[in-house]
N, C-alpha and C positions, 0 to 999 in steps of 0.2 A: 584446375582442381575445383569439384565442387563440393559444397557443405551441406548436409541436411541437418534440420531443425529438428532433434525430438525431444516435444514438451510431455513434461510429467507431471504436471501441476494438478491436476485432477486424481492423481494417485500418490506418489511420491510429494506432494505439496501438503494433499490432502493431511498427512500425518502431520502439520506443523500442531501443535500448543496451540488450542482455542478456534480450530478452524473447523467446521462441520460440514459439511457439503451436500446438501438432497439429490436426489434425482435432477429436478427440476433445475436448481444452481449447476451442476455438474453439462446438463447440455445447454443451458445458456453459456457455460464457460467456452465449451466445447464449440461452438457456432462464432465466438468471437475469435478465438485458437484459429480457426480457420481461415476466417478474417485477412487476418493477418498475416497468416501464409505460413504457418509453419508447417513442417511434410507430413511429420509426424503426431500423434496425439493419444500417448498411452492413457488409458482411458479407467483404468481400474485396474482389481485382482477378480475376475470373476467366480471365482471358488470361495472368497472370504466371507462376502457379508450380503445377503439380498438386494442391496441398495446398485450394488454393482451387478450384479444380474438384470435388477430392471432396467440399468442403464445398458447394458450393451445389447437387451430387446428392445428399446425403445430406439437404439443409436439403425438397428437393421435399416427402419424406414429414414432415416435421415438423409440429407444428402449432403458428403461434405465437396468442397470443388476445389482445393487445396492439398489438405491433409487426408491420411490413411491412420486408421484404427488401428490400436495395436492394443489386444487383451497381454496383463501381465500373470505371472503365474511361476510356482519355483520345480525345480526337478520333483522328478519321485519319491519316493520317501525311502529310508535306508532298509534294504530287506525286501521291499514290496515290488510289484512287478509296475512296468509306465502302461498298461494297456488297462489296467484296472485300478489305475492311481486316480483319485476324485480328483483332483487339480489337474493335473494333464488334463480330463477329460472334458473339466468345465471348461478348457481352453479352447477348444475343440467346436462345444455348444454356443462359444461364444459370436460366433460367426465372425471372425474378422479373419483375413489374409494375411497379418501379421503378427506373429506373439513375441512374446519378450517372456525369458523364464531365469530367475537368480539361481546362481547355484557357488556354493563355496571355494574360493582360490585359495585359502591358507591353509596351511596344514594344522594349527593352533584351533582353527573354529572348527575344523574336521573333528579332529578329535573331542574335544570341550564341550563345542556346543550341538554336534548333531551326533555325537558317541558314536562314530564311525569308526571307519577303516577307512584309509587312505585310498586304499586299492576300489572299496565300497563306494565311495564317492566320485570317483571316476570312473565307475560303472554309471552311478545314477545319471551322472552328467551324459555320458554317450547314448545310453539307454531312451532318455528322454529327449534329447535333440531327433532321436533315429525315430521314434514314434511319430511326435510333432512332423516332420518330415514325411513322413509317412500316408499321413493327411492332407498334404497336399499344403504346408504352411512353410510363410518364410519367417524363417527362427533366429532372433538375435538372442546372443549369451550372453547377460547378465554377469560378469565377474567376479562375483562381491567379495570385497575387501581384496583385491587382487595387489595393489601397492604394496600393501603392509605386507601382506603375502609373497610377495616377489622378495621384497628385503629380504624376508626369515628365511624364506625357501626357496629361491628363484627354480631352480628346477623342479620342484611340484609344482610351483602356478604356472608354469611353462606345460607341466603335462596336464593340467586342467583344460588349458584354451586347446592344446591338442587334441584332448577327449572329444569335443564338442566340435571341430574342423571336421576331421576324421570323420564323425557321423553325420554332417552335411550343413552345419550351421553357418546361416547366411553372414553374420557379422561377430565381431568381438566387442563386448562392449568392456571397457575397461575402467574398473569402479574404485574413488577411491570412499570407500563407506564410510570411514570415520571422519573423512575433512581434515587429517594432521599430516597429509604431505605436501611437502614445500617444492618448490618448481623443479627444481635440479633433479630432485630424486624420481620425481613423476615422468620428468624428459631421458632418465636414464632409463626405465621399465620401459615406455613406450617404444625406443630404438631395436632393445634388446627383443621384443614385440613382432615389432618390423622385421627383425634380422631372421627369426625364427618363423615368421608368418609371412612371407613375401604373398603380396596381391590379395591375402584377406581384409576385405574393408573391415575398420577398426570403430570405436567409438568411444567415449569419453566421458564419464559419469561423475560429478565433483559433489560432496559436500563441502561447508563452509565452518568447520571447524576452527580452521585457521585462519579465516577471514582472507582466501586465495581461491577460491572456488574460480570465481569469474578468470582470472589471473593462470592460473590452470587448467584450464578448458582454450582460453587465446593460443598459449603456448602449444598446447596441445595439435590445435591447428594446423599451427606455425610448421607443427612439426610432422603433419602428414594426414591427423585422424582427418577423418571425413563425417563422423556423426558429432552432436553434440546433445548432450540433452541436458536439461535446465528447466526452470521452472519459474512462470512470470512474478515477479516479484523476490525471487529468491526463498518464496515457501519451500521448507521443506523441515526434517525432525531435528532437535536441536538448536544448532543454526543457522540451518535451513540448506538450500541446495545452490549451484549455481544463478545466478539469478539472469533468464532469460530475455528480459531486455537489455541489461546491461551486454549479453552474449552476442544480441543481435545489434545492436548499434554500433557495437566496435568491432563486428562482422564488415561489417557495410561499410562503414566509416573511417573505420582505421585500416582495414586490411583489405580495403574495396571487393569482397568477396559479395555479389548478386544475390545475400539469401534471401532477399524481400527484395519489391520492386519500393519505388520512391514512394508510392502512394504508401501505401501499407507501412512504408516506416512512418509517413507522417499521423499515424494514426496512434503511434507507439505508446503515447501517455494516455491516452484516452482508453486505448484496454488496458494500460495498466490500473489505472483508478477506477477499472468497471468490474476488474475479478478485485481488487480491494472492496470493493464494496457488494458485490456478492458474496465474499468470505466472510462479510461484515469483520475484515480487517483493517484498522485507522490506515490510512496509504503513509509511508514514510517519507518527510517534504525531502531528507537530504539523500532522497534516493537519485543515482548518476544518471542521467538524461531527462528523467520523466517524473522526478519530484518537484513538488512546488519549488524550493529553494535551489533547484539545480544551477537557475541562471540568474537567481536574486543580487545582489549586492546591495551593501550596508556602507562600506566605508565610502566617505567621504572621492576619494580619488581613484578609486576603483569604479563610483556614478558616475565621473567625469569621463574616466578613462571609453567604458563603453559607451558614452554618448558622442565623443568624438568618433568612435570607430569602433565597433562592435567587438572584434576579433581580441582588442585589448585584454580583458579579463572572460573570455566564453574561446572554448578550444573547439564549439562547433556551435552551426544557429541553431537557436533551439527551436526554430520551426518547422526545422526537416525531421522531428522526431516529435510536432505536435505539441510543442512546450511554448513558452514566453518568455519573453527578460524582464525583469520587475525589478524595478529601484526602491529599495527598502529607505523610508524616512526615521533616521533614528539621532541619536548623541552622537555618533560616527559621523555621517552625513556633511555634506556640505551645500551652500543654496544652490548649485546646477545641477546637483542629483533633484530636489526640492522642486524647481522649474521646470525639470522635465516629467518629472511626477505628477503636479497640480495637470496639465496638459493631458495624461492619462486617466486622470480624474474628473476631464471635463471642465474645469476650468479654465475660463478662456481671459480671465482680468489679465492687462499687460505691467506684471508687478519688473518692479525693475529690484537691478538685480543688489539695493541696499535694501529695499524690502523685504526680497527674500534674504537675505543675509540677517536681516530684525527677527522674520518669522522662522527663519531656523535656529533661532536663539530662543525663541519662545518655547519653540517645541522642545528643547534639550532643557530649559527648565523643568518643564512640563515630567520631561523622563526622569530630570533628577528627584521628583515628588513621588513617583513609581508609573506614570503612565509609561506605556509600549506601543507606537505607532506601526510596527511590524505586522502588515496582514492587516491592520484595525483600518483600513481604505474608511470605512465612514464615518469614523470619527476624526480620522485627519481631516478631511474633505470639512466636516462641520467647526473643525478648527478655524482653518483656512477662511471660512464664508463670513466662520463671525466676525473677522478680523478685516472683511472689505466693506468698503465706503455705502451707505444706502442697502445692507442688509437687516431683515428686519424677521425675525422668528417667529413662529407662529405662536407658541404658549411658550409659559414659563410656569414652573411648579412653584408658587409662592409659600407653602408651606405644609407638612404634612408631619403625621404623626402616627407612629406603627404602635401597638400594642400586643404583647405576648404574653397568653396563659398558660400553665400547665398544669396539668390536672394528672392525679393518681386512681388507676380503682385494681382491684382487685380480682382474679378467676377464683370461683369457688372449685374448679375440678381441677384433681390432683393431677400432678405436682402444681402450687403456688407460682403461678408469676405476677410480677409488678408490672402494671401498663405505662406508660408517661403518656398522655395526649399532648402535643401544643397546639394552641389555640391561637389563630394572626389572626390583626384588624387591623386595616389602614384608611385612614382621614384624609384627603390630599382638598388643599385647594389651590385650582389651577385657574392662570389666568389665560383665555384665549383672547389674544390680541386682534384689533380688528383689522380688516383690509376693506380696502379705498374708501377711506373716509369714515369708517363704521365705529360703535363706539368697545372698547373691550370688555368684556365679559367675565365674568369670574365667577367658577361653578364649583362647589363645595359636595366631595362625594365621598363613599366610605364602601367597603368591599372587604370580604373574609377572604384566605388562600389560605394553603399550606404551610406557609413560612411567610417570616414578615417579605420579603422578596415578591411571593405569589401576591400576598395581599395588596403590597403597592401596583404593581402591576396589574390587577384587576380594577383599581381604584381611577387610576388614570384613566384608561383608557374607558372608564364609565364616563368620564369627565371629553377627553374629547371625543366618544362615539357619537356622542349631539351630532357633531360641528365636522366629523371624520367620520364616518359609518363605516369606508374600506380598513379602517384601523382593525378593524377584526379579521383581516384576513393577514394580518402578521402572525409566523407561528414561533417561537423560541424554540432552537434548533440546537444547540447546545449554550453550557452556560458553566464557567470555568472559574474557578476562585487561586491564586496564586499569591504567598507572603511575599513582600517585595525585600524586608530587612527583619529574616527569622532570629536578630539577635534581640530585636524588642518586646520577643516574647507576644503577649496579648494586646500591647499597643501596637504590635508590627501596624508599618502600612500593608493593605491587599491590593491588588489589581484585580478589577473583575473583568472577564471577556464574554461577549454575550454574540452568539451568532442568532442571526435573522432570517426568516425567507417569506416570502409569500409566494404566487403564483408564477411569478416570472424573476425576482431577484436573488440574491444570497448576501449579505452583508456582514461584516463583524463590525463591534464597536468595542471599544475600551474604559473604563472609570478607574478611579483610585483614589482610596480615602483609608484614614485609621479607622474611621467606619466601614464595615461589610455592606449594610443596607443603604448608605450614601454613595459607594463604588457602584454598585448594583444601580443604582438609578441614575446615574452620572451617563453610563453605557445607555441605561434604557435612555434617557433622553436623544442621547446621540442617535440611536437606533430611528427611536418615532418620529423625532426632524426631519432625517435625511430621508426617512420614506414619504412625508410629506411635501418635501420637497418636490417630490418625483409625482406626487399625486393631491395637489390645491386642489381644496373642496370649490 
């Protein structure tokens, strides 16, 4: 048996809550989709919105060497003829060999929501399968809401997929739109499917309603279909669609079905965090294979477990799907998770293992203050350093001081608003320490920002561009503020988390104080050592 792949991430994704897609993002999607290997690559609606139009002119001259085009598009309209229906036709203009057209299985949304006739509906359905046909296209059926529909009616949604058989439709695709059915009832339609459709290849369409998408599409499988479609990440309206890597890993992995060759899985997390970030969607870390924290561990004996033996706490490596194992350093933690960490971190000092058993006491104070060593790699690292024999840091902020104005004025044009301006100033003086033999220095500088935050930061780094000139090629990349103990009201402690990057790194650090702007520089410290480290003037 084999399985084809159809992603709908570019259409049926597209509709998620906050996802936009251009032209331009839609065929870089589309070129990775293929990448990848999956067969298929529904590509839009070409009748809805111009954006898709210019994609599926633009997709003519492409070349994909995987996957096949598939314009989407719904029946005729109730009343109207398919040879003069604008959507059939744009299907048509769209130049691809495969369309995909929705049309209604329940007898509830016949009625309700396209104010049909039953009988009218299974016109359209035939009507427009036999068109599309006609043109020379191979036409999958869209089922929509066919589960829920099978419940209420089973023999009307029985005569829907027969309308569209009948007039030459190459698959069934069987849709559960809303996301609320649960496996049992989804394995009971699909049989009854089978039993009534013997040799029509079938297909399988899950929303995530019920958080069984993925789970329902396996089974699915299991149980005969041969399409799958899905969408990378689980984009999709609501909460969202099946989600296509999770579909394809435990394709391959779990039920050894060939739908990607090994190379192409191990590429798995890598497109997934590349359409994440062409959606300008944050990636989700505890997404199943391909998020950061798929194959992290925190506890104490869960570090040990897979450093004896991988298999321990990971039900697959995570380098066949393009991932890594990362030993989380937290209060959980124990010093051989610790030891094997510093090692991925580049340290190579041979602490022995009551050391680390010190320095993992250190660090669990440290978190009982509010710091969070999770992800924060360089501020553990600069923990760590300070703490060995013959290390010696390049500056130290000896003393600074922020100042904040605010000032009011006034619009004279109606209607009246009140402006606030704040006004930041920071003072730092920093001592740069000398190296081999030099004597230390101590340079007194002052810098305005947006916030006392921006203004320290300007300040410093006036202080070591002397002595550091590449320091300006650090850029603040994001910058997170979190209450550590929301019962203390405005004494909480904060944690601040400060990511970094320059030309070739990425870095996060950590601070934490009842101060805001003392958390904030605690981090930046961390941040401008550890780059320093990597780059002595």
């Amino acid at each position: 048996m084999t399985v084809d792949l159809y992603d709908t991430t570019l259409r049926d994704g597209a509709q998620m809550e906050g996802i936009s897609l251009s032209v331009e993002d839609k065929l870089r999607i589309a070129k990775r989709l293929d990448d990848l290997g999956v067969h298929y690559i529904e590509g839009g609606w070409p009748g809805a919105n111009p954006k898709d139009v210019e994609f599926f002119q633009r997709m003519q001259d492409a070349k994909l060497n995987n996957a096949r085009l598939v314009a989407f598009g719904s029946t005729r309209r109730a009343g109207g003829e398919a040879s003069s229906d604008p959507t059939l036709n744009s299907l048509i203009t769209a130049g691809t060999d495969y369309v995909t057209i929705v049309g209604k299985a329940h007898d509830l949304h016949v009625r309700e929501v396209l104010a049909t006739s039953l009988e009218e509906n299974l016109a359209m359905l035939a009507d427009s399968v036999r068109f599309l046909k006609s043109r020379g296209k191979q036409v999958y059926y869209d089922a929509e809401h066919f589960f829920d529909g099978f419940h209420a009616d089973p023999d009307y949604a029985l005569s829907c997929l027969r309308a569209t058989v009948n007039s030459g439709a190459d698959a069934l695709v069987l849709c559960d739109t809303n996301g609320g059915t649960i496996t049992s009832k989804l394995l009971e339609a699909i049989e009854r499917v089978q039993a009534a459709f013997p040799g029509v290849p079938l297909g399988i369409h899950c929303h995530n309603d019920a958080d069984v998408a993925v789970a329902n599409t396996l089974a699915a499988v299991e149980c005969g279909v041969q399409q799958v479609q899905a969408c990378i990440n689980g984009y999709g309206e609501r909460c969202g669609n099946a989600n296509m890597a999770s579909v394809i890993a435990n394709l391959k992995l779990k039920l050894g079905m060939q739908v990607v060759s090994d190379e192409q899985l191990a590429h798995l997390s890598e497109i997934s965090h590349f359409v994440s970030e062409v959606a300008n969607m944050a990636p989700w870390p505890q997404q199943s294979y391909v998020g950061a924290s798929a194959f992290a561990h925190k506890a104490g004996y869960h570090s040990d477990g897979v450093i004896k033996f991988e298999s321990a706490y990971q039900h697959v490596d995570p380098a066949v799907v393009g991932n890594q194992r990362r030993l989380l350093v937290s209060e959980l933690g124990g010093s051989r998770g610790l030891l094997d960490k510093l090692g991925d971190l580049g340290i190579d000092y041979p602490l022995s293992r009551d050391e680390a058993r010190s320095l993992t006491e250190t660090i669990k104070e440290q978190e009982a203050q509010g710091y969070q060593y999770e992800g924060a790699d360089a501020s553990l690292e600069m923990l760590v350093r300070r703490t060995l024999p013959g290390y010696a840091p390049a500056f130290n902020l000896d003393d600074f001081w922020v100042v904040l104005r605010r000032s009011e004025r006034a619009e004279r044009k109606p209607p009246t608003h009140r402006h606030s301006e704040m006004q930041a100033e920071a003072m730092v003086k920093v001592r740069i320490f000398g190296r081999g033999g030099a004597e230390d220095e101590l340079r007194q500088t002052a810098a305005d920002g947006d916030g006392p935050v921006d203004a320290l930061d300007h300040a410093v780094r006036k202080a070591l561009g002397e002595f550091y000139p590449g320091i300006d090629n650090i850029r603040l990349v994001d910058y997170k503020v979190r209450v550590v103990d929301s019962n203390a009201g405005t004494g909480a402690s904060v944690r601040v988390l400060i990511e970094c990057s320059d030309e070739t790194d990425e870095w996060l650090c950590v601070g934490a104080s009842t101060d805001i702007v003392e958390a904030s520089w605690l981090a930046l410290a961390d941040a401008y050592e550890w780059w320093l480290l990597r780059h002595p003037a």
